[in-house]
C-alpha positions as CSV (number, residue, x, y, z in Angstrom):
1,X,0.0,0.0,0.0
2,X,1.5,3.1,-0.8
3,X,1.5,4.9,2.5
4,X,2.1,8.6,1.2
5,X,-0.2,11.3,1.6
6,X,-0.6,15.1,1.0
7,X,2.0,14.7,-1.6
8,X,5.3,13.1,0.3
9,X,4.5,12.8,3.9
10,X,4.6,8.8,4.3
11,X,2.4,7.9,7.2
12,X,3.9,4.8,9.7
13,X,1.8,1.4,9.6
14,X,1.2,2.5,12.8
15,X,-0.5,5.4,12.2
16,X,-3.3,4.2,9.9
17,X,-5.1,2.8,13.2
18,X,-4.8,6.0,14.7
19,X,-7.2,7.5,11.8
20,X,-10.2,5.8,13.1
21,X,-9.8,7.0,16.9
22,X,-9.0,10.8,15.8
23,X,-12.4,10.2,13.6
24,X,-14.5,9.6,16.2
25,X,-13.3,12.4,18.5
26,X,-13.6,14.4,15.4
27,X,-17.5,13.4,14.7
28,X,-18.7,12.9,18.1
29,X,-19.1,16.5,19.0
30,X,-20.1,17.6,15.5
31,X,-23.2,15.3,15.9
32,X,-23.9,16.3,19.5
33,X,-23.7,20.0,18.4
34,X,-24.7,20.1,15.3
35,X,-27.0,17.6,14.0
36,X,-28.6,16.6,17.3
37,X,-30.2,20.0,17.5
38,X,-31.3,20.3,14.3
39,X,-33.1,16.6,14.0
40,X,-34.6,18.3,17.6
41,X,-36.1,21.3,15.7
42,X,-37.2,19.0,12.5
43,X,-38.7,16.1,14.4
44,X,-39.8,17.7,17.9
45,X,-38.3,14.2,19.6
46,X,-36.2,15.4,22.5
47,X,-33.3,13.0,21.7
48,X,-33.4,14.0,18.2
49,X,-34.3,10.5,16.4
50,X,-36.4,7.6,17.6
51,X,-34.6,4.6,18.5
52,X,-35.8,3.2,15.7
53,X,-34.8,6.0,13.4
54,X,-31.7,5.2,15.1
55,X,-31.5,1.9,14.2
56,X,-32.1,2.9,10.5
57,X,-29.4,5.1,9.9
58,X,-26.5,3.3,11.2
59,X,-27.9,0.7,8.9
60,X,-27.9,2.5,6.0
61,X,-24.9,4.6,6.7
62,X,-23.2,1.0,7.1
63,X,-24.5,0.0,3.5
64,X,-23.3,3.1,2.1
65,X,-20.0,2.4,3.6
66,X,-19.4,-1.4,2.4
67,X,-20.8,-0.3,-1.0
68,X,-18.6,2.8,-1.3
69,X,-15.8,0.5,-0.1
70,X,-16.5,-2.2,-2.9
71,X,-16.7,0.3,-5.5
72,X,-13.7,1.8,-5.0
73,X,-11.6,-2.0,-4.3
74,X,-13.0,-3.0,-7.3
75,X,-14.7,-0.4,-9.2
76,X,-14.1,2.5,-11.1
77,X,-11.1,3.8,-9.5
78,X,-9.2,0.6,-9.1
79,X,-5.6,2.2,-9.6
80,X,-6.4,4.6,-6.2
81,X,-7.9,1.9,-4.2
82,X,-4.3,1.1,-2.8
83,X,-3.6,4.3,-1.2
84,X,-3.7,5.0,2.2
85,X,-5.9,8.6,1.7
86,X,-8.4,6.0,-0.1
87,X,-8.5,3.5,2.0
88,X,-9.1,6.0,4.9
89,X,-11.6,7.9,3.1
90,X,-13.5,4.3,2.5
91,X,-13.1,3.8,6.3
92,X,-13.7,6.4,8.1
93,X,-15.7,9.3,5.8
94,X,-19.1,7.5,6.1
């Protein structure tokens, strides 16, 4: 895997795990500040979604991420599948 990113900062083996814990600090307080309220305000639920609702979108968002993985490991851009930016971006942006 070619471990370069941002041109020619090569990232440790290491430091690919690291991605998916600086992720969730990263998206944790985006959704408690940001999209919580907002699904308040739309739905009038006090947590936001039901559990249900819940139970829905991590479903979905899981399907979107498998499928977006598949497409890029065998899809249309099979020569930047390989990459670490890529494979993070499979990972982690969904």
């Amino acid at each position: 895997m070619d471990r370069r990113v941002f041109g020619g900062l090569e990232l440790p083996p290491a430091a690919l795990q690291t991605i998916g814990a600086a992720s969730v600090l990263t998206f944790v307080p985006v959704y408690d500040h940001l999209l919580v309220p907002a699904l308040r305000y739309a739905t009038g639920n006090p947590s936001g979604l039901t559990l249900l609702q819940h139970v829905g979108t991590g479903m979905a968002v899981s399907l979107a991420t498998v499928s977006s993985r598949r497409w890029l490991r065998l899809g249309g851009w099979r020569s930047r599948a390989s990459t670490a930016w890529w494979t993070t971006l499979g990972r982690r942006c969904l």
